[in-house]
N, C-alpha and C positions, 0 to 999 in steps of 0.2 A: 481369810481373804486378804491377799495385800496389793489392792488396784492403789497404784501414786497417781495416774493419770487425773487431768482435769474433768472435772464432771461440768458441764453445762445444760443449765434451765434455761427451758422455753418458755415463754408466756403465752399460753392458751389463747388467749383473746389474738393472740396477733398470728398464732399458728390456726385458727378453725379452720379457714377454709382450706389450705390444703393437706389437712390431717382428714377433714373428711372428705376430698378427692382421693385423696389417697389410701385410706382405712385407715383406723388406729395404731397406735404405736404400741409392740406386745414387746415385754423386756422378759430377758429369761437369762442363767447362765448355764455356762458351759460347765461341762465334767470340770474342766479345772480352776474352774470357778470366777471365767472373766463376763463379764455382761454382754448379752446382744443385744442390740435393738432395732427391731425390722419390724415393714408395715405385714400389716393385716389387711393378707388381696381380700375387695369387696366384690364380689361380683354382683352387679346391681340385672336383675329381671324383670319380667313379668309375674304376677304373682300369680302361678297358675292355679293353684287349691281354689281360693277366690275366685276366680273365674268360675270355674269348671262349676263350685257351687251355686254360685249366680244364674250357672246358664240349666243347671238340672235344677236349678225351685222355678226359673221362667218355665220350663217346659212343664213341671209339675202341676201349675199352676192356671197353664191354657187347657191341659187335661182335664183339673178338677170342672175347670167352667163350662168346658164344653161337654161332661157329664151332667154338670145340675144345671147345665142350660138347654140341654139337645141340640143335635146337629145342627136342625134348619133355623133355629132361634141365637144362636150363634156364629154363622154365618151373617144373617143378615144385620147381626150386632156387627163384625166387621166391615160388611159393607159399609154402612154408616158410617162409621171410622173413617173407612179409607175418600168417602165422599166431604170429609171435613178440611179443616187448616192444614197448614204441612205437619204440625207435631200431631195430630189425627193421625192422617196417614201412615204417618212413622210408628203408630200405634197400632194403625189396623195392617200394617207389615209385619211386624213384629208379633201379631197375635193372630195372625191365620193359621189354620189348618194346614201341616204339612205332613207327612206320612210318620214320622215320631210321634205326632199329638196324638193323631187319631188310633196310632197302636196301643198306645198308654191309656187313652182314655178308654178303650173296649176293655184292655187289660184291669181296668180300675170298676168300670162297670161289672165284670164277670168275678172280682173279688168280694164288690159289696153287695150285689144281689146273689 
């Protein structure tokens, strides 16, 4: 390899923030052996896995209760809920009965009896 060109260092501490706006730096060479150096696109998201798992162990979850609770003892656990504070309510929103639960939880009834 015969690069004469000047090499320059960066000092990390004074590059972070825009190396991570920008993504990392990936060095590589070429066939004939000169160096590249280009960032690494980040694409920043939502982290859908996480989600999508969050929201099937919630639903899982108002299933299971509203098996080992029955329908009308379960209801009337959210009523109470949604009769409370705001984070109640937000709770007994969040945990009613809506046509997913109640197919899951028959579906969970008819597997384990």
């Amino acid at each position: 390899m015969n690069y004469t060109g000047p090499i320059h260092h960066t000092n990390p501490r004074n590059d972070a923030p825009r190396s991570v706006a920008m993504g990392r730096p990936i060095e590589s060479f070429n066939l004939d052996g000169s160096l590249i150096v280009r960032r690494q696109n980040r694409r920043r998201s939502l982290p859908w896995h996480g989600v999508t798992l969050i929201l099937v162990t919630l639903l899982l979850f108002k299933a299971a209760m509203h098996v080992s609770l029955g329908p009308a003892s379960y209801e009337a656990r959210v009523v109470e809920l949604r009769s409370g504070n705001a984070i109640q309510q937000v709770g007994g929103w969040l945990l009613s009965a809506e046509p997913a639960t109640l197919w899951l939880s028959s579906t969970i009834k008819s597997v384990v009896r």
